[in-house]
N, C-alpha and C positions, 0 to 999 in steps of 0.2 A: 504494500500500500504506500503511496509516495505522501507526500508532507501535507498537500493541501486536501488530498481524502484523510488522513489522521484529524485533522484539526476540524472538519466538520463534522466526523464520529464523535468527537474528544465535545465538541457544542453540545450535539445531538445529545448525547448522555449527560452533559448537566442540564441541559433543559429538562429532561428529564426526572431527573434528581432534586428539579426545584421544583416541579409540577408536583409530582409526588409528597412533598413536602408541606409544602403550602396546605391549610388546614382548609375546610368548606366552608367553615362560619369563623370569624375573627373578630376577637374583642371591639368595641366600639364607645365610644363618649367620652375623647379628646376634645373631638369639636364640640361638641352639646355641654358639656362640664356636668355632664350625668352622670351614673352609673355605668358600670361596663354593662356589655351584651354581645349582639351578635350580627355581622352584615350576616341580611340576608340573597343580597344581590344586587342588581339593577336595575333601577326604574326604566323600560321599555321608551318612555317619552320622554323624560328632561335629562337621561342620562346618572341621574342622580346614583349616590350608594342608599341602599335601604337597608335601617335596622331597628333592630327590636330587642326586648330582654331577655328572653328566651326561644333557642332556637326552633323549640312547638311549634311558636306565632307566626314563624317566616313567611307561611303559603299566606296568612290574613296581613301580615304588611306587607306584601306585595301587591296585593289585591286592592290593600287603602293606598295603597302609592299611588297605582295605576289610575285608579276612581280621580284621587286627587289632582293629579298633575293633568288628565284629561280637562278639568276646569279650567283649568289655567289658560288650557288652549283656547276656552270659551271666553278669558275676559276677566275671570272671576280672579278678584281682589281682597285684602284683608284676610277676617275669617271665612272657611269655609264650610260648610257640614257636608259629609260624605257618608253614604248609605256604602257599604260597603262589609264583608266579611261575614254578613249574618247581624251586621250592630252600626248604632249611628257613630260617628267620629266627628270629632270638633277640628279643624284643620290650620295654621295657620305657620306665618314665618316666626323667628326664636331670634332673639343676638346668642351669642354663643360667643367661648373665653376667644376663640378664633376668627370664628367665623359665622356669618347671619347661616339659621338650617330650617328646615321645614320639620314642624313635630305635627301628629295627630294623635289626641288623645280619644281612647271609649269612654261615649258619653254615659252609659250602663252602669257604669262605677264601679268595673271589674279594675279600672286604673293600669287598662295597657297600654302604649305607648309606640307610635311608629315616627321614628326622623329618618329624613330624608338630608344625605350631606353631600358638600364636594368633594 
């Protein structure tokens, strides 16, 4: 094998080694000055990270993500209310120790929590 197939086996494997590594859910709230938790992924429309405090909730904060940022495309300013996961959510932008993020809270009073950061 000459020098420049070595060197992209030699990538290929650490790519690899760092795919593999990488966890699926990863702590979260630097930005928020919250609680840790958990990304659960990416918001489909504003690109946003979405996370929550346990990684149970993923499939329902992705859901109130998508709900929510769909508004956005409509106009919709301030608060928002999102029907969304089976529950109503209150929706709206945060300041944060970093940076402004989008949280929505269940208004049911289960008190879970979905932010949306950059």
């Amino acid at each position: 094998m000459n020098a420049p197939m070595r060197t992209v086996a030699a990538g290929a494997v650490g790519i690899a080694v760092l795919a593999l590594a990488t966890p699926a859910a990863r702590a979260v709230g630097e930005n928020t000055g919250g609680k840790p938790g958990v990304i659960c992924g990416t918001d489909g429309t504003s690109g946003l990270t979405v996370g929550t405090a346990h990684a149970r909730d993923c499939a329902a904060a992705l859901q109130v993500a998508s709900a929510y940022t769909r508004g956005w495309n409509n106009g919709a300013d301030g608060v928002t209310i999102v029907h969304a996961a089976g529950s109503v959510w209150s929706c709206r932008e945060r300041t944060g120790p970093l940076n402004p993020y989008q949280e929505c809270v269940e208004t049911g009073g289960n008190n879970r929590r979905v932010t949306l950061t950059s």
